[in-house]
N, CA, C and O atoms as a CHARMM CRD file, in Angstrom:
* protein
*
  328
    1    1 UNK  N    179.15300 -76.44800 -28.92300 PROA 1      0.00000
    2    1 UNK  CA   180.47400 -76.97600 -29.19700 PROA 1      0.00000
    3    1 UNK  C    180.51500 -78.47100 -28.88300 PROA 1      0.00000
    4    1 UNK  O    181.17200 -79.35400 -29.43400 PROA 1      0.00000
    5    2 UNK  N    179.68600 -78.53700 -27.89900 PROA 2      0.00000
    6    2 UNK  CA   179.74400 -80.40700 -27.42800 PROA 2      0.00000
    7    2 UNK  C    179.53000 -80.89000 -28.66200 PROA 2      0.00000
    8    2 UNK  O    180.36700 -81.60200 -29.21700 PROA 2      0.00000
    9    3 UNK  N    178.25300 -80.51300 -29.28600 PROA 3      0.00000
   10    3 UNK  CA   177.31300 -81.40600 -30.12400 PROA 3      0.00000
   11    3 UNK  C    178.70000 -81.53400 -31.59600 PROA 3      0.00000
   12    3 UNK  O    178.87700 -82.62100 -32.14600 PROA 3      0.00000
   13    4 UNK  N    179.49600 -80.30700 -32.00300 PROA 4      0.00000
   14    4 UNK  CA   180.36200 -80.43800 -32.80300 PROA 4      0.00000
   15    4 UNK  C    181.85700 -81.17500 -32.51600 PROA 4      0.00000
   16    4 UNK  O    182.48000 -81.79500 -33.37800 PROA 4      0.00000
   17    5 UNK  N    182.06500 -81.08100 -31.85800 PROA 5      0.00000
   18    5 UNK  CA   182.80100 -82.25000 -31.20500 PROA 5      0.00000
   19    5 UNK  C    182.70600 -84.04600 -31.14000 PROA 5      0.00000
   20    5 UNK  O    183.44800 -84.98800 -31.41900 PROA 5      0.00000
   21    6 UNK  N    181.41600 -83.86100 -30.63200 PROA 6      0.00000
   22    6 UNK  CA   180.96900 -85.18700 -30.53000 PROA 6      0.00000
   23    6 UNK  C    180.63600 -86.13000 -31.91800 PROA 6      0.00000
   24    6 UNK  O    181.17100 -87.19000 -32.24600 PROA 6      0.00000
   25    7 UNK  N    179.45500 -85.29000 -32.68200 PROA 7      0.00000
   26    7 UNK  CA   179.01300 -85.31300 -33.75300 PROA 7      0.00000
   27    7 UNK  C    179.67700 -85.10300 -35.11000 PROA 7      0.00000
   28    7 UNK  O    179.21600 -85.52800 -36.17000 PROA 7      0.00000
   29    8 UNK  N    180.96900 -84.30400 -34.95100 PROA 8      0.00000
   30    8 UNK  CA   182.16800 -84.11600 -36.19000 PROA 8      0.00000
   31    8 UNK  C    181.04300 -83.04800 -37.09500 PROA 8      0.00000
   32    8 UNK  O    181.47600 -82.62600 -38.16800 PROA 8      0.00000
   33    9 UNK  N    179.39500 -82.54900 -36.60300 PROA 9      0.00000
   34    9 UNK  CA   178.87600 -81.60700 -37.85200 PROA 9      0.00000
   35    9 UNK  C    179.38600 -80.18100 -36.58900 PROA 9      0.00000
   36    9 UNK  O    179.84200 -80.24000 -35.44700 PROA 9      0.00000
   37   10 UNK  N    179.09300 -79.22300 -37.33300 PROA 10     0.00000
   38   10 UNK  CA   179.36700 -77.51000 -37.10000 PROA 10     0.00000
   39   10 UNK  C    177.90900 -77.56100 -37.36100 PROA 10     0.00000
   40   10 UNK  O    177.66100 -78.31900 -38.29900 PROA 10     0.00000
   41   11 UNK  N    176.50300 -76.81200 -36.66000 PROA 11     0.00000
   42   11 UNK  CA   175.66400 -77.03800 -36.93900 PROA 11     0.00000
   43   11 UNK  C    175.40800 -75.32700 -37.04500 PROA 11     0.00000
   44   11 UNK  O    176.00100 -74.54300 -36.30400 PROA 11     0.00000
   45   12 UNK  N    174.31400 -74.85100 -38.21000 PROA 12     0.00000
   46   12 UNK  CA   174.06500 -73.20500 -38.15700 PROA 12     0.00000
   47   12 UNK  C    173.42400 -72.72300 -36.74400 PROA 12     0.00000
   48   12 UNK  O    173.22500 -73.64800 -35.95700 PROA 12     0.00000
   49   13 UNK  N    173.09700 -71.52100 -36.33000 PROA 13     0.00000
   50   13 UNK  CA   173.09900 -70.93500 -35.28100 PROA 13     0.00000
   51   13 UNK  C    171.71700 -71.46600 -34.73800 PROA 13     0.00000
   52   13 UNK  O    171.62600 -71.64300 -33.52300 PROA 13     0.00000
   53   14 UNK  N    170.63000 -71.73400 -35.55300 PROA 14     0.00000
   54   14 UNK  CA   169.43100 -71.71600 -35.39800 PROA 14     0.00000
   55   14 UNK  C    169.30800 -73.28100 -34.63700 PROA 14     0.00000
   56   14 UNK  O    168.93400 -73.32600 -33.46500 PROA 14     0.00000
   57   15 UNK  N    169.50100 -74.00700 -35.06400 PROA 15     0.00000
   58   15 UNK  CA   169.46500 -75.44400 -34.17100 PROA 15     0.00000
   59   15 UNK  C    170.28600 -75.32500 -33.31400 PROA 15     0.00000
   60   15 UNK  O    170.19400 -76.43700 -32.79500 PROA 15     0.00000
   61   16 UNK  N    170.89200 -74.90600 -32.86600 PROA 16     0.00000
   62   16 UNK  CA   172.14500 -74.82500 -31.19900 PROA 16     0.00000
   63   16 UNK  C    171.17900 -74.75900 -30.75700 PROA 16     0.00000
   64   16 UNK  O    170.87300 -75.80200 -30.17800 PROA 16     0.00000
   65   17 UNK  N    170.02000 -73.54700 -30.69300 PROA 17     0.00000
   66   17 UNK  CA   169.24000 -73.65900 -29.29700 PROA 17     0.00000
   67   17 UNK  C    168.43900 -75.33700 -29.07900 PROA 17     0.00000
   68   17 UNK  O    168.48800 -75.76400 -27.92500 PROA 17     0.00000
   69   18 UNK  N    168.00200 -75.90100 -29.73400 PROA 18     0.00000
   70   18 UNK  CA   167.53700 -76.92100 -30.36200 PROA 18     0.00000
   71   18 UNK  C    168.19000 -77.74400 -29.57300 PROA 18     0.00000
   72   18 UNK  O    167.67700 -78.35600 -28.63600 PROA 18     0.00000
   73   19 UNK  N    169.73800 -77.81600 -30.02600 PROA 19     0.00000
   74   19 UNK  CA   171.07400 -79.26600 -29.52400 PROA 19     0.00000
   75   19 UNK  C    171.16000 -78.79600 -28.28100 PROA 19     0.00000
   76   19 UNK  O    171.28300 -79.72500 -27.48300 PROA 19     0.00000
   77   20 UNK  N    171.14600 -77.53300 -27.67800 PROA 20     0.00000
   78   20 UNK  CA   171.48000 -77.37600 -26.33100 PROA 20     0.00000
   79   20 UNK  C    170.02700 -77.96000 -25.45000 PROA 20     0.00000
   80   20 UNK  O    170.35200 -78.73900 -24.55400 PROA 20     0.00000
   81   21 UNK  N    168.86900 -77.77600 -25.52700 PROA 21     0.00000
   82   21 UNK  CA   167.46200 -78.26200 -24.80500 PROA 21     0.00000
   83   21 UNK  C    168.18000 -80.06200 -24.87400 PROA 21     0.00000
   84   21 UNK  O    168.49800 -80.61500 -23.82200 PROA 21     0.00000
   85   22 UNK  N    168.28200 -80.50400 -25.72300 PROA 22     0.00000
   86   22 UNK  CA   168.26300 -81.78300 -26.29900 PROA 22     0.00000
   87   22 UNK  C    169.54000 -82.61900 -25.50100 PROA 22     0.00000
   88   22 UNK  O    169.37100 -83.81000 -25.23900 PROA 22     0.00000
   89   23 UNK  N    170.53100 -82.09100 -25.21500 PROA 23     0.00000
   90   23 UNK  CA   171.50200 -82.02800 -24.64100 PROA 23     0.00000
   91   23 UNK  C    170.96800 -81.98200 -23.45200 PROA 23     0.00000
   92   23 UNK  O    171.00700 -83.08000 -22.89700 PROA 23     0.00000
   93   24 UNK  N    170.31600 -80.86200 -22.62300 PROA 24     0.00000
   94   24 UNK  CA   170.20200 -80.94800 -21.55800 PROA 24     0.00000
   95   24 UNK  C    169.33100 -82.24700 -20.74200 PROA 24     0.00000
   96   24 UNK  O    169.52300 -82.96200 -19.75800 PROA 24     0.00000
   97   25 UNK  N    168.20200 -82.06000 -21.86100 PROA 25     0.00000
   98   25 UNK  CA   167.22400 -83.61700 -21.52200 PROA 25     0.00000
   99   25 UNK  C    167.66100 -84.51000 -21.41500 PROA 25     0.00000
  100   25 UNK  O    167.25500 -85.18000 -20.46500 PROA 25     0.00000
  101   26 UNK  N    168.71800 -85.08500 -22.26400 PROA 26     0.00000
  102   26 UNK  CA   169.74000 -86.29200 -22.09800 PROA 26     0.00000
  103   26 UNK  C    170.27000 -86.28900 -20.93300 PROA 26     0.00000
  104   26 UNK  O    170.29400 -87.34500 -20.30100 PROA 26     0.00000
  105   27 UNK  N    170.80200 -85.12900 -20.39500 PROA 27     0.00000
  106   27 UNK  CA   171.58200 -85.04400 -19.09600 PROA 27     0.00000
  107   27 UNK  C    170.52200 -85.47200 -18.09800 PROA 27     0.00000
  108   27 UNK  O    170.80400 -86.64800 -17.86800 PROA 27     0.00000
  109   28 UNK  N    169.50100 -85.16300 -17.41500 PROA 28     0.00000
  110   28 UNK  CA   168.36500 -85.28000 -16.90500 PROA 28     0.00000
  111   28 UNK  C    168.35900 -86.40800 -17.06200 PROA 28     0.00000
  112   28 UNK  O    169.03300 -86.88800 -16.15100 PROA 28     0.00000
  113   29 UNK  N    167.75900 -87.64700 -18.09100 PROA 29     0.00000
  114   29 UNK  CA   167.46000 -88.54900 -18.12900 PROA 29     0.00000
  115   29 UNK  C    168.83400 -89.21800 -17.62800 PROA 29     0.00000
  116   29 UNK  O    168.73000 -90.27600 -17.00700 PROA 29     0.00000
  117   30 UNK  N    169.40800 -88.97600 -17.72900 PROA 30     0.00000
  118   30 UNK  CA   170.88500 -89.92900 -17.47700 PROA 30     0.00000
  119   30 UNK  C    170.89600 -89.82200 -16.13600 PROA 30     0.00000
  120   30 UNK  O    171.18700 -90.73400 -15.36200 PROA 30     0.00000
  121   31 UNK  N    170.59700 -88.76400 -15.85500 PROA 31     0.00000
  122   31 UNK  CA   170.63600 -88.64200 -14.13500 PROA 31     0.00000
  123   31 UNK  C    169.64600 -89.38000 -13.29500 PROA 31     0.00000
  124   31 UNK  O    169.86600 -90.20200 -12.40500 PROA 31     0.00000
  125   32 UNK  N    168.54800 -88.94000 -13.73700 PROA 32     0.00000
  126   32 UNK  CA   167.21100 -89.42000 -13.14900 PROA 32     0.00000
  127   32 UNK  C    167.18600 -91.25100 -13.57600 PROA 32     0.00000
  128   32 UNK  O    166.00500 -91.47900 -13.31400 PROA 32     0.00000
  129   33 UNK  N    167.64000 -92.31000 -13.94800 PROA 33     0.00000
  130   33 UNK  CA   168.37700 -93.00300 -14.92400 PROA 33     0.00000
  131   33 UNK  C    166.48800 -93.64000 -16.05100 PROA 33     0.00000
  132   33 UNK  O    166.08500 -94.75400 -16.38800 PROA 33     0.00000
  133   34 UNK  N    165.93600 -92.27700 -16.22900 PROA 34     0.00000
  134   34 UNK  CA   164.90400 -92.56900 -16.86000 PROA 34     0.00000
  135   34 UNK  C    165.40500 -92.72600 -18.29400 PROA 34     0.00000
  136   34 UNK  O    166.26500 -91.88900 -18.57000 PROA 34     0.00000
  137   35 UNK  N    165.01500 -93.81400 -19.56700 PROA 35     0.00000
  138   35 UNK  CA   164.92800 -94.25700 -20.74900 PROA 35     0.00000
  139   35 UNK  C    163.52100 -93.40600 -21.27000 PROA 35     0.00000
  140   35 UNK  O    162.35700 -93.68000 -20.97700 PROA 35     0.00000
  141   36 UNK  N    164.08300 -92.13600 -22.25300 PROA 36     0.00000
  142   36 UNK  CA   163.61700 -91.57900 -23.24900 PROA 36     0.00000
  143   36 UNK  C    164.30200 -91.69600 -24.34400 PROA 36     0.00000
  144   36 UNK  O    165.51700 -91.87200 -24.43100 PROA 36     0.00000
  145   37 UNK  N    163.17100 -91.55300 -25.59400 PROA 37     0.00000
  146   37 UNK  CA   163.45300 -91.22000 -26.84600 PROA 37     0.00000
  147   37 UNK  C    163.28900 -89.85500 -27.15500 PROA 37     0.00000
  148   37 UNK  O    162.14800 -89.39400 -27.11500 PROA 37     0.00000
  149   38 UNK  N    164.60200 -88.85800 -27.57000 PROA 38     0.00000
  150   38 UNK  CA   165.07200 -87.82200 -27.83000 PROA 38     0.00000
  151   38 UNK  C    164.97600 -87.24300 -29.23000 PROA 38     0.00000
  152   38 UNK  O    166.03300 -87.40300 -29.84000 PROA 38     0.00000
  153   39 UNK  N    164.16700 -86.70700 -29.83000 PROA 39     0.00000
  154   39 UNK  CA   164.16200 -86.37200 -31.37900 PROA 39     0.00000
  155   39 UNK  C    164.71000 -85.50000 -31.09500 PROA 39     0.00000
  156   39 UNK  O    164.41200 -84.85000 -30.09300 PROA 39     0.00000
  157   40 UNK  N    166.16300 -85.05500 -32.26400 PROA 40     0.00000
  158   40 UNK  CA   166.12300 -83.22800 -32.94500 PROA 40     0.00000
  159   40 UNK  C    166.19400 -83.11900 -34.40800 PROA 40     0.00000
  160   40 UNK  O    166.82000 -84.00400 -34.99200 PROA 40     0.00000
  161   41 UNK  N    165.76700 -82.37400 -34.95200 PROA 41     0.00000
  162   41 UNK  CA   165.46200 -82.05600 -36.07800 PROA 41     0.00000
  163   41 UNK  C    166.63000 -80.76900 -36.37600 PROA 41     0.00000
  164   41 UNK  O    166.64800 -79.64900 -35.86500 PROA 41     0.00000
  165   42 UNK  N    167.52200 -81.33200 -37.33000 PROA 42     0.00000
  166   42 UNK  CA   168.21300 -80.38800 -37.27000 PROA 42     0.00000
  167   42 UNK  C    168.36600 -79.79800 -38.66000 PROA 42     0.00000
  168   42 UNK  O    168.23700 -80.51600 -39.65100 PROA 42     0.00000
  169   43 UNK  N    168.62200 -78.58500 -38.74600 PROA 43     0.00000
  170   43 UNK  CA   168.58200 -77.89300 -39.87300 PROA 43     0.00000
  171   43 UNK  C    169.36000 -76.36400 -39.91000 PROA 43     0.00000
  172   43 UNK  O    169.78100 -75.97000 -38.82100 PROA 43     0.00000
  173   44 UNK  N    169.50500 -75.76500 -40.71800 PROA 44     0.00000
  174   44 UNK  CA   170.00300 -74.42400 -40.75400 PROA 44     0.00000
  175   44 UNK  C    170.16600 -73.63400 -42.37700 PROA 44     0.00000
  176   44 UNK  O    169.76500 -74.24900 -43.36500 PROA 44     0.00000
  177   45 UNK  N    170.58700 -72.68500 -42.47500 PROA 45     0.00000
  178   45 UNK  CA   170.27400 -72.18700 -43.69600 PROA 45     0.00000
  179   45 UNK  C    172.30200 -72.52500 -44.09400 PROA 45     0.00000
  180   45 UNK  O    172.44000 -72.65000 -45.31100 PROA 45     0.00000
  181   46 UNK  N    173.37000 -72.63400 -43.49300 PROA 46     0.00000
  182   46 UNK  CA   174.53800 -73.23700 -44.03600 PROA 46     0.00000
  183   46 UNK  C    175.43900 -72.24800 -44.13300 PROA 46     0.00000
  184   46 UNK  O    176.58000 -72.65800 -44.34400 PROA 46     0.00000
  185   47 UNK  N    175.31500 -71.07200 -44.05200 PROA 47     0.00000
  186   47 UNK  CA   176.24500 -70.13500 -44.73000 PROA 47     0.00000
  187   47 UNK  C    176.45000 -69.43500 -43.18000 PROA 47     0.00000
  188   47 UNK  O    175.90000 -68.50500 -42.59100 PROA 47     0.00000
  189   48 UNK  N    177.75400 -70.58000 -42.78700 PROA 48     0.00000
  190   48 UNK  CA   178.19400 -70.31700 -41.67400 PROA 48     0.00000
  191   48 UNK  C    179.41800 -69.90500 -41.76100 PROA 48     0.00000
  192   48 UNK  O    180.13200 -70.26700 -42.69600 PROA 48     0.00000
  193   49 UNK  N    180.06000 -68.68300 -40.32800 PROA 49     0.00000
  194   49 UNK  CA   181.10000 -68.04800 -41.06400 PROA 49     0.00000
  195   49 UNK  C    182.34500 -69.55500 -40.37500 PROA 49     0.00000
  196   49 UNK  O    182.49000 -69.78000 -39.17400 PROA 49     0.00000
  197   50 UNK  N    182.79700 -70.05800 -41.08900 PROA 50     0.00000
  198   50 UNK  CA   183.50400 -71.43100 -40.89900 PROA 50     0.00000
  199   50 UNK  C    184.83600 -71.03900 -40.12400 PROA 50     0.00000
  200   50 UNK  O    185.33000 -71.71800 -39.22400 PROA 50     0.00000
  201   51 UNK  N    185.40300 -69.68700 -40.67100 PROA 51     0.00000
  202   51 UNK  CA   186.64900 -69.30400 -40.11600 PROA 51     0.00000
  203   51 UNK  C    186.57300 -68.92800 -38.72700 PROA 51     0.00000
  204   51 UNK  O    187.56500 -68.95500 -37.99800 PROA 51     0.00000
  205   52 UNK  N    185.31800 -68.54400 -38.30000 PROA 52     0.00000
  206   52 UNK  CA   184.98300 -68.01300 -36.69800 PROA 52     0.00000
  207   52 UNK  C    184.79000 -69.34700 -36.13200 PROA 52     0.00000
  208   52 UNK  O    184.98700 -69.64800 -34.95500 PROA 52     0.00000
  209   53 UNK  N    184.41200 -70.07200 -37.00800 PROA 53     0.00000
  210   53 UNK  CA   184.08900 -71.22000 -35.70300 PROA 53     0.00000
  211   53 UNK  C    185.44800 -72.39400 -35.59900 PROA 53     0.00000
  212   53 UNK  O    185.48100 -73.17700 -34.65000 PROA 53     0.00000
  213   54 UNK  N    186.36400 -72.40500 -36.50700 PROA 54     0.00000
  214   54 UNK  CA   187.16300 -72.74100 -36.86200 PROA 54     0.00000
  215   54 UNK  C    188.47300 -72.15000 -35.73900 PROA 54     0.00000
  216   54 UNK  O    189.31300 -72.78400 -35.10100 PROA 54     0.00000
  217   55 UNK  N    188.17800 -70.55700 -35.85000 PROA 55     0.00000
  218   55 UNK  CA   189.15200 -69.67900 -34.39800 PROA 55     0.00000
  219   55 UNK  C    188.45200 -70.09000 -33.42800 PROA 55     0.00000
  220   55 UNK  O    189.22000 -70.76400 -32.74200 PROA 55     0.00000
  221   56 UNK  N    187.05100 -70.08000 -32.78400 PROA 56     0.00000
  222   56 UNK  CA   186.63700 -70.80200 -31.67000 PROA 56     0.00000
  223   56 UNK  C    187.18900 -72.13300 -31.06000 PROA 56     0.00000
  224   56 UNK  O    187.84000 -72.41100 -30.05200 PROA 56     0.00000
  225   57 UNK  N    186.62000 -72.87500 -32.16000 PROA 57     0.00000
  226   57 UNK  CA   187.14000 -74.42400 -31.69800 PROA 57     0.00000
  227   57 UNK  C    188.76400 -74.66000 -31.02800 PROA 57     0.00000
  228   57 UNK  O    189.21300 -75.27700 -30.06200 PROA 57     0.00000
  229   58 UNK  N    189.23800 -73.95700 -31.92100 PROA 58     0.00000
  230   58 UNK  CA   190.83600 -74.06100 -31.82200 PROA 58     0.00000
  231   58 UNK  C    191.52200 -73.14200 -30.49800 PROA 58     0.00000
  232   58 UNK  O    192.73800 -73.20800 -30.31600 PROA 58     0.00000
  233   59 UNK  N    190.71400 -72.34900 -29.66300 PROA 59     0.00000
  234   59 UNK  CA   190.53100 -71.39200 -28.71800 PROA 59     0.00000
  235   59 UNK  C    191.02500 -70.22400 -28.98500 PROA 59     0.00000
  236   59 UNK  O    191.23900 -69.55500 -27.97400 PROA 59     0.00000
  237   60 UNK  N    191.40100 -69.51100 -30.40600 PROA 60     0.00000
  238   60 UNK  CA   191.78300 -68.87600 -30.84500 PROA 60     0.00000
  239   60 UNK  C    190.74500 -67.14400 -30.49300 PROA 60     0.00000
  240   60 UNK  O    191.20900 -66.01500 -30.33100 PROA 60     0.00000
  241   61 UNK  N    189.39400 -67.56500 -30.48300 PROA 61     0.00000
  242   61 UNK  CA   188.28000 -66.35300 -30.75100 PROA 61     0.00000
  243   61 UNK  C    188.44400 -65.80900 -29.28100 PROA 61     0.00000
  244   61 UNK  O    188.31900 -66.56800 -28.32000 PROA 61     0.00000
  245   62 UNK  N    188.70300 -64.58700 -29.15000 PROA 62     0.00000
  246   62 UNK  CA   188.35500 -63.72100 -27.54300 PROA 62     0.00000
  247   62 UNK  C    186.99000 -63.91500 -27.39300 PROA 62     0.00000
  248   62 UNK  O    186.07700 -63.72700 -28.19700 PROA 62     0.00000
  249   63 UNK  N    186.97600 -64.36000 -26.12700 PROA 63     0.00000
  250   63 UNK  CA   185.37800 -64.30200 -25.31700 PROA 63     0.00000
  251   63 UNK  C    185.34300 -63.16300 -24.84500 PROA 63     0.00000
  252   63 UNK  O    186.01700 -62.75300 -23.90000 PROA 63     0.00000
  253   64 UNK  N    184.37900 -62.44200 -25.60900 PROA 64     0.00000
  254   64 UNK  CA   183.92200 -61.27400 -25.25700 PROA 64     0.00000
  255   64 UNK  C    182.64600 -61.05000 -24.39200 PROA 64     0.00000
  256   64 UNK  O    181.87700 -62.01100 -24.35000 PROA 64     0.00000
  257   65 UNK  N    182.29700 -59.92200 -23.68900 PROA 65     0.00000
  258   65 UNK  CA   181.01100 -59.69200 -22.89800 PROA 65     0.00000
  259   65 UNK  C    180.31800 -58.43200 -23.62200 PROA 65     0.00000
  260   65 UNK  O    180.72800 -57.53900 -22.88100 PROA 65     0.00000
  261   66 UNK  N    179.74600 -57.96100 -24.32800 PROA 66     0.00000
  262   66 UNK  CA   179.58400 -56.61400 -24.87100 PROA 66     0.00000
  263   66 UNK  C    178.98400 -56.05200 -23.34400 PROA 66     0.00000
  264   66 UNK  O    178.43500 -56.74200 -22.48500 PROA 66     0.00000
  265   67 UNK  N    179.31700 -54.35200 -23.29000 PROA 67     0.00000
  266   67 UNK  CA   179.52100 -53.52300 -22.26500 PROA 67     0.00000
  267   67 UNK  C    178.08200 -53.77400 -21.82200 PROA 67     0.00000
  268   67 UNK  O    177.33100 -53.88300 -22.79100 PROA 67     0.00000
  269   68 UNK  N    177.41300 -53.91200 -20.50300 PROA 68     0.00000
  270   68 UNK  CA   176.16700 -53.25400 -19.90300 PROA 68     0.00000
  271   68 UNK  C    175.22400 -51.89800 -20.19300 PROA 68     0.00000
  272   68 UNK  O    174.01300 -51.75200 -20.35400 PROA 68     0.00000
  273   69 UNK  N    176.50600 -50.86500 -20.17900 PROA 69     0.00000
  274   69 UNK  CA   176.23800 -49.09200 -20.68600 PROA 69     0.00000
  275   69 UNK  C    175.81300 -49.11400 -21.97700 PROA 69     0.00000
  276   69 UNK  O    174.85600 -48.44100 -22.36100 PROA 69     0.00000
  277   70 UNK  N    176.72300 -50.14800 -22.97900 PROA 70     0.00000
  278   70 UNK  CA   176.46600 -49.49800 -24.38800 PROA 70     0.00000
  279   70 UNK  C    175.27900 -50.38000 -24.80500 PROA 70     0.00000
  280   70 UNK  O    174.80000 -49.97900 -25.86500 PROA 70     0.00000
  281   71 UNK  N    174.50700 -51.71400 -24.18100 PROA 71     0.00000
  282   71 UNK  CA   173.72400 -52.24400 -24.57200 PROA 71     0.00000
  283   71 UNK  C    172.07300 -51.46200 -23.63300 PROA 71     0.00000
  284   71 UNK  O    170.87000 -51.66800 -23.78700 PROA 71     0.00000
  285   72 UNK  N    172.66400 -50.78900 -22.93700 PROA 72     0.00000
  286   72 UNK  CA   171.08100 -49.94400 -22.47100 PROA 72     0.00000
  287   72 UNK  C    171.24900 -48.55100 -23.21000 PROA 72     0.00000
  288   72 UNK  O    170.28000 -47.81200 -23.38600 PROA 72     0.00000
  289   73 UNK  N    172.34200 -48.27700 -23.57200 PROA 73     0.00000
  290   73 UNK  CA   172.50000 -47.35900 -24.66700 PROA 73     0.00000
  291   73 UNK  C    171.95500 -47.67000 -25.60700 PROA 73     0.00000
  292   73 UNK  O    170.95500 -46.98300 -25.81600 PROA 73     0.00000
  293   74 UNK  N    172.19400 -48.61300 -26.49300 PROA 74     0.00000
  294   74 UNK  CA   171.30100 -48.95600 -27.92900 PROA 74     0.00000
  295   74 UNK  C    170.13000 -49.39600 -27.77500 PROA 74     0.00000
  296   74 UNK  O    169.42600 -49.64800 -28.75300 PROA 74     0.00000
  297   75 UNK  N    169.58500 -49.62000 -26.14500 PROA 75     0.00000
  298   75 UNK  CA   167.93600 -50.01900 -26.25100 PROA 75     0.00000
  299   75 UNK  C    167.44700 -48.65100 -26.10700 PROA 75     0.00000
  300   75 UNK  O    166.35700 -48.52300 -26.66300 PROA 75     0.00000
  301   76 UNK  N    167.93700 -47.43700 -25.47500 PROA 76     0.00000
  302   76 UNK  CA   167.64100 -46.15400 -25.06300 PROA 76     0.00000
  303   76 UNK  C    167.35800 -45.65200 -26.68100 PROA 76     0.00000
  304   76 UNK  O    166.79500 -44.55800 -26.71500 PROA 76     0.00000
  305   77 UNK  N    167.57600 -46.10900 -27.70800 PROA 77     0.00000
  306   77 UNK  CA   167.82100 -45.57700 -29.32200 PROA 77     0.00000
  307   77 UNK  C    166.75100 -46.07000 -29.66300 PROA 77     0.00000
  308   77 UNK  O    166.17100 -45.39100 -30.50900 PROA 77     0.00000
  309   78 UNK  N    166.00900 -47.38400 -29.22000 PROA 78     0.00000
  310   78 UNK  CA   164.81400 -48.22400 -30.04200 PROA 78     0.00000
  311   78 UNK  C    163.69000 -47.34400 -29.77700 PROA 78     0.00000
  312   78 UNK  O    163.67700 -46.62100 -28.78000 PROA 78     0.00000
  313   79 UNK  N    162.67700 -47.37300 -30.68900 PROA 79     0.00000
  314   79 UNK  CA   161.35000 -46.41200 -30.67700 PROA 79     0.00000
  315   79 UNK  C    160.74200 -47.20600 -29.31700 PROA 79     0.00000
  316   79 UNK  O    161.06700 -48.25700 -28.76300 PROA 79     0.00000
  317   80 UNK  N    159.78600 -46.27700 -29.07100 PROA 80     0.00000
  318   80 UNK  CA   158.68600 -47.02200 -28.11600 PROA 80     0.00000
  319   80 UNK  C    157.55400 -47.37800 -28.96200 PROA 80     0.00000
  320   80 UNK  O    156.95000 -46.60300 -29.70500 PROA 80     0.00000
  321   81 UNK  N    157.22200 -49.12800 -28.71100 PROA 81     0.00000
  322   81 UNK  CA   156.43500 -49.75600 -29.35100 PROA 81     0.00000
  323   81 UNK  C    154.93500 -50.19200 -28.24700 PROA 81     0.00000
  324   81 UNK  O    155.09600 -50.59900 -27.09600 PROA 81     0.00000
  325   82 UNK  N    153.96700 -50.06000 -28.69300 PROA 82     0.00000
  326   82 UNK  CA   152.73400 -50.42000 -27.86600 PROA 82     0.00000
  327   82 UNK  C    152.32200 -49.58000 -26.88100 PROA 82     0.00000
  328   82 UNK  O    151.33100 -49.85800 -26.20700 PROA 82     0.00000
């Protein structure tokens, strides 16, 4: 949300992890008051749902936690692999 804020782009899901590392390094360097050069490469496939992030921004979207039970429930469903 910083980076869309700051930046005026909504970026797809796949570079957040990307802006958040990148973000954090900046913080670090600012602290430490070390001078780096920061690349991100940003990209995404675009077909973002605009109205969710649109209820987010605006604080409209419930922050949800999905349950503990029902998420060892649906791993209890996955095959055993290896």
């Amino acid at each position: 949300v910083t980076f869309a804020r700051t930046e005026g782009i909504i970026s797809a899901p796949e570079p957040n992890h990307a802006i958040k590392v990148v973000i954090d390094e900046a913080l670090k360097c600012k602290e430490s008051g070390e001078s780096k050069t920061i690349l991100l490469a940003h990209s995404g496939h675009g077909h973002v749902d605009m109205a969710a992030y649109d209820a987010y921004l605006s604080g409209k979207l419930q922050d949800y936690e999905y349950p503990t039970e029902k998420i060892e429930e649906a791993l209890a469903q996955l095959p055993k692999v290896g």
